[in-house]
C-alpha positions in Angstrom: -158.1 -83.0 77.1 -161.1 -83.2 79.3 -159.3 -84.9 82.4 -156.1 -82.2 82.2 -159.1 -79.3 82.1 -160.7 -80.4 85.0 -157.7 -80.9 86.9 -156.6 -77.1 86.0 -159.8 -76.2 88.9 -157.2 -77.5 91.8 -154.3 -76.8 89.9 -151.4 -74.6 91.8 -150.3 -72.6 88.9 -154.1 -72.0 88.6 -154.3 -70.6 92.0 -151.4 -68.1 91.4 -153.5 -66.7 88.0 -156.8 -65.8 90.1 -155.1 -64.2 92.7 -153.4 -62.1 90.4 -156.5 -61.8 88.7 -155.4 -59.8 85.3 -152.3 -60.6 83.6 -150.6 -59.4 80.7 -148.7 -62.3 79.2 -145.3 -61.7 77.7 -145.5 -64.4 74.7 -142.9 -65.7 72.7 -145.1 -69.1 71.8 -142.2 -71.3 73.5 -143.3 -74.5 75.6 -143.4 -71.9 78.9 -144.8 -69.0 77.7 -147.7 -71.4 75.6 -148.6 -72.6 78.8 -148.7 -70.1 80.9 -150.8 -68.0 78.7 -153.0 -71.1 77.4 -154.1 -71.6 81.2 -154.4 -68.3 81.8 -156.9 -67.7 78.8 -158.5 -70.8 80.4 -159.3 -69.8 84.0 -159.3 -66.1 83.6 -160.6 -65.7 80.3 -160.0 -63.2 77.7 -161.0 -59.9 78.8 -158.8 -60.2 81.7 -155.4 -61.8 79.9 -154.1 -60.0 77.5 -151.1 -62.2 75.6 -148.2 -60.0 74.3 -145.2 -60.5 71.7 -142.4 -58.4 71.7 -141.0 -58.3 68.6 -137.4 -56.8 67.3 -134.8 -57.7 65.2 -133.4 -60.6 67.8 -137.0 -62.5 67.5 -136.5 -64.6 64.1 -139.7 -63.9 62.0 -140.6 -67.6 62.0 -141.0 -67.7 66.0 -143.5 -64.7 65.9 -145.6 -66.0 62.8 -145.9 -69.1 65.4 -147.0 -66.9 68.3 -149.5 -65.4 66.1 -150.6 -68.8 65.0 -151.1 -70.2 68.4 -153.0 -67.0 69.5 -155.6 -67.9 66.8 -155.6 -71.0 67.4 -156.4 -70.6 71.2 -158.6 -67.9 70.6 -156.2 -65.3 72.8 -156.5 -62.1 73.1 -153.2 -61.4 71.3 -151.1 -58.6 70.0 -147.8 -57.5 68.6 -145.4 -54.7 70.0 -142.2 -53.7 69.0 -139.2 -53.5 71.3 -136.3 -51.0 70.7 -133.4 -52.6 72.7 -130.8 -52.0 69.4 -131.2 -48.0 69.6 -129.2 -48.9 72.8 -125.5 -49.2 72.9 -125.7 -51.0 76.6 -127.4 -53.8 74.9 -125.6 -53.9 71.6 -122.1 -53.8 73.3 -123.2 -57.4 74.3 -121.5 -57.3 77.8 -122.7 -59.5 80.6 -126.0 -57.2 81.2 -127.0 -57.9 78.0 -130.2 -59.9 79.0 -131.4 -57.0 81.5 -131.3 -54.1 79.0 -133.4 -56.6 77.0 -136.0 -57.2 79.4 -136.3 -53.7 80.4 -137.0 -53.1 77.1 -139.6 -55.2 76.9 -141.3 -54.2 80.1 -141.0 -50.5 79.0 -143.8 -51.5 76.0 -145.8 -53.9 78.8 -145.5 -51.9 81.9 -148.3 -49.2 80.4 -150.4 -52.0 78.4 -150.5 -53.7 81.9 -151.0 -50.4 84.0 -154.0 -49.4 81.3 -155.7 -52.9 82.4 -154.8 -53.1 86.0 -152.9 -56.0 85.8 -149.8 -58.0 86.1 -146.8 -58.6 83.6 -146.0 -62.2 83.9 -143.5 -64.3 82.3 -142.9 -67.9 81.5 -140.2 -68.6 83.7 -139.8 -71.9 85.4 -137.9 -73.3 88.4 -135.0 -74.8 86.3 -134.3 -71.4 84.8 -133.6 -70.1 88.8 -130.0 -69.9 89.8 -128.0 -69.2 86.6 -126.8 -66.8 85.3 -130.2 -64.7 84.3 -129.9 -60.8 84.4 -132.4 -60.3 82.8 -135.2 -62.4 85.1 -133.5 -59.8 87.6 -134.6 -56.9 85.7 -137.9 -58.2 85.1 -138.7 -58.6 88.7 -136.9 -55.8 89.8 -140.1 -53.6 87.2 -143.1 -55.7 89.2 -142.7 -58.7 86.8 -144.0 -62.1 88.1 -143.4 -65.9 87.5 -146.8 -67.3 87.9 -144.2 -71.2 86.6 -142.0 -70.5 89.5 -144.6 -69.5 91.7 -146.1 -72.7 91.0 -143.0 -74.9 91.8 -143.0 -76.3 88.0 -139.9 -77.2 86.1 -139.5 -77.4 82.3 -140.2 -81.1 82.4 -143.3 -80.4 84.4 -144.2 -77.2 81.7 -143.8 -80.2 78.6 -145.7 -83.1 81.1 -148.8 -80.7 81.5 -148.7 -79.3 78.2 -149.1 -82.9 76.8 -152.2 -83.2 78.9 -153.3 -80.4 77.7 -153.2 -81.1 74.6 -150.8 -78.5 73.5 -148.7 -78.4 70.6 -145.8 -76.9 71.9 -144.6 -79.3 74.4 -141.8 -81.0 72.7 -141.5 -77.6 71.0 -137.2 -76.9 71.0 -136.5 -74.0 73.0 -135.6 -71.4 71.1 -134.2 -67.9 72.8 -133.6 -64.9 71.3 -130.9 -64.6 68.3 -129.0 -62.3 70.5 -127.7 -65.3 72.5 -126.0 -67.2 69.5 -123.5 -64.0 69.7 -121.0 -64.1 71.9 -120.3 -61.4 75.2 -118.0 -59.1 73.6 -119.2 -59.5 70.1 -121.4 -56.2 69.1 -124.7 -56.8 68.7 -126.3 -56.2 65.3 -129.1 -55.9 63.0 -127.1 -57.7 60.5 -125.3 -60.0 63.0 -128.6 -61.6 64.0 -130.1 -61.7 60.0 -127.5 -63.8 59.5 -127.8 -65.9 62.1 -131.3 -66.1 61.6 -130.9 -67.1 57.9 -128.3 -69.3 58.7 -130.9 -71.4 61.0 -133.6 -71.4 58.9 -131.2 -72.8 56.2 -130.4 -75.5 58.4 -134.5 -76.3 59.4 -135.2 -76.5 55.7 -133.0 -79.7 56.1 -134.4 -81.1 58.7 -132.4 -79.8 61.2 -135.3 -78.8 63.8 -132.9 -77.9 67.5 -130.2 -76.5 66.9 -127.7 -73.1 67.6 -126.0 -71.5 64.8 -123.2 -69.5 67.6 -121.5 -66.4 65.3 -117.7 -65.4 65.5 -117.6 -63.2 62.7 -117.6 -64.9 59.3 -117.1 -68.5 60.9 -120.6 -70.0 62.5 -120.2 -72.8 65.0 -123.1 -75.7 64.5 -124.6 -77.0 67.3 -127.1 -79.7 66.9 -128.1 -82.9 69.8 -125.3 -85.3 69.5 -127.3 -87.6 68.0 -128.1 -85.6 65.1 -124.0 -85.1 64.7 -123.3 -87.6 62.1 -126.3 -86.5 60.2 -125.1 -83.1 59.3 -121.9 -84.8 58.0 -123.9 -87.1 55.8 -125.0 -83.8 54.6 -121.8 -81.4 53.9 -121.9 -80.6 51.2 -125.8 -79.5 51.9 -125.2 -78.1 55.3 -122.0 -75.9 54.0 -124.0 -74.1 51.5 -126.7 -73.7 53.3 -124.7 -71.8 56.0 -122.0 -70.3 53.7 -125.1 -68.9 51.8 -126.1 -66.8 55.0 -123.1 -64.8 54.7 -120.2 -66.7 56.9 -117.2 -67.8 54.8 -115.9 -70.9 57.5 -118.5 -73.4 58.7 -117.8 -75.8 61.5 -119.7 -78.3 63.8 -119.5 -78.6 67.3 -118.4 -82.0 68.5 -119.7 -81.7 72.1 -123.0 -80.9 70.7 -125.9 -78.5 71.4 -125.8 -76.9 74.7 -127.9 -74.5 75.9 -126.2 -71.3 77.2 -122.1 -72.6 76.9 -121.4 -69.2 75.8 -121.5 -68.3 78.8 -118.4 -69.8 80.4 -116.8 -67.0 79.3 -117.8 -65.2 82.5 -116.8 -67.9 84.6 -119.8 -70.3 84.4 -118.9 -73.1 83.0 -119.5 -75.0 80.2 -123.1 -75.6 80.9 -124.4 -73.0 82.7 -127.4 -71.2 81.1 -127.7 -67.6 80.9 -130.8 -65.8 80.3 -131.0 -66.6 76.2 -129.2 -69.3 75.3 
């Protein structure tokens, strides 16, 4: 812990924070957000970061009760604020934009908390989320947004290597984007759509099943888990089909190809893999 402190003082994503000086950190407690804000609290200090979780209906409950917990646990200056991307029918008709309506949702709450305490928004995005399909990054900049990760040159394997010296909890934490992604483009967006998704996943964690998608298509959910985990959730059917069918979907099925982060969106043309901005 000592060694990765000291090495923060020559740091690059250290000299990005002090020049921006004040920084209002959006936090959703994931592996890039966690650092980012962690290093930040560390060479800027409190009064001048101010760590920030949007919350609304597509952030499960158990991903902000972590943020909360790792703000304590840090000793960040943390709060909560609520987003209100559902009152908007751009965003719930789930189209391609879908990620930019988010973000200028949330930078509608942080824009004023930032302009109140001369300072920056920034977000935890890293080099390996450049070049994909990522409206919503778009949007972000586009409001005065910055990507102190980026900025720094640091991919998500350099975020988890320099979390682990840090010490940090979150560094083998699964990545886990909004609930909003697990629904396809095309597919309304909805306060129920995502409880049940968000049921359906926590379900599944309660057996052990820690990284993993739960993708809707009405009442049939689509099972994504590493393919390594794959013969597990057959071992448990009979487990794993009530857990889901108990969320509200009447057909349950399991991918064979595996988790994969963003496939959704090759239906506009990116292929299989390509990531868009929740995935």
């Amino acid at each position: 812990m000592g060694s990765g402190l000291a090495s923060l003082e020559t740091d690059a994503l250290t000299q990005v924070l002090r020049d921006l000086d004040r920084v209002v950190v959006a936090f959703s407690g994931g592996a890039d957000s966690a650092l980012l804000a962690h290093v930040a609290h560390t060479v800027l200090g409190p009064e001048r970061v101010h760590v920030v979780t949007a919350v609304s209906p597509s952030l499960a409950a158990s991903e902000r009760a972590d943020a909360e917990a790792l703000a304590e646990e840090w000793g960040l200056r943390w709060s909560a604020v609520e987003t209100d991307e559902m009152v908007h029918a751009a965003y719930r008709i789930n189209d391609a934009d879908r990620c930019a309506h988010c973000k200028d949702a949330l930078m509608d709450v942080l824009a004023p908390i930032a302009a109140a305490e001369s300072a920056t928004v920034v977000l935890g995005v890293n080099v390996d989320d450049l070049g994909d399909h990522r409206p919503g990054q778009r949007a972000a900049a586009d409001r005065g947004a910055r990507f102190p990760l980026v900025e720094a040159g640091l991919t998500k394997d350099d975020v988890r290597a320099r979390s682990r010296i840090l010490g940090l909890r979150t560094a083998d934490k699964p990545a886990a984007a909004c609930l909003a992604s697990r629904v396809p483009y095309g597919t309304e967006v909805t306060v129920d759509v995502l409880s049940g998704v968000e049921r359906a996943e926590a379900a599944l964690r309660r057996l052990g099943f820690d990284d993993l998608r739960v993708r809707h298509y009405d009442d049939t959910a689509r099972i994504e888990v590493p393919t390594d985990r794959l013969a597990d959730v057959v071992e448990r059917r009979d487990a794993v089909v009530a857990a889901v069918a108990g969320s509200g979907y009447r057909y349950v099925t399991l991918d064979l190809e595996g988790l994969r982060s963003g496939n959704l969106n090759a239906a506009l043309g990116g292929g299989r893999n390509s990531v868009p901005d929740g995935a």
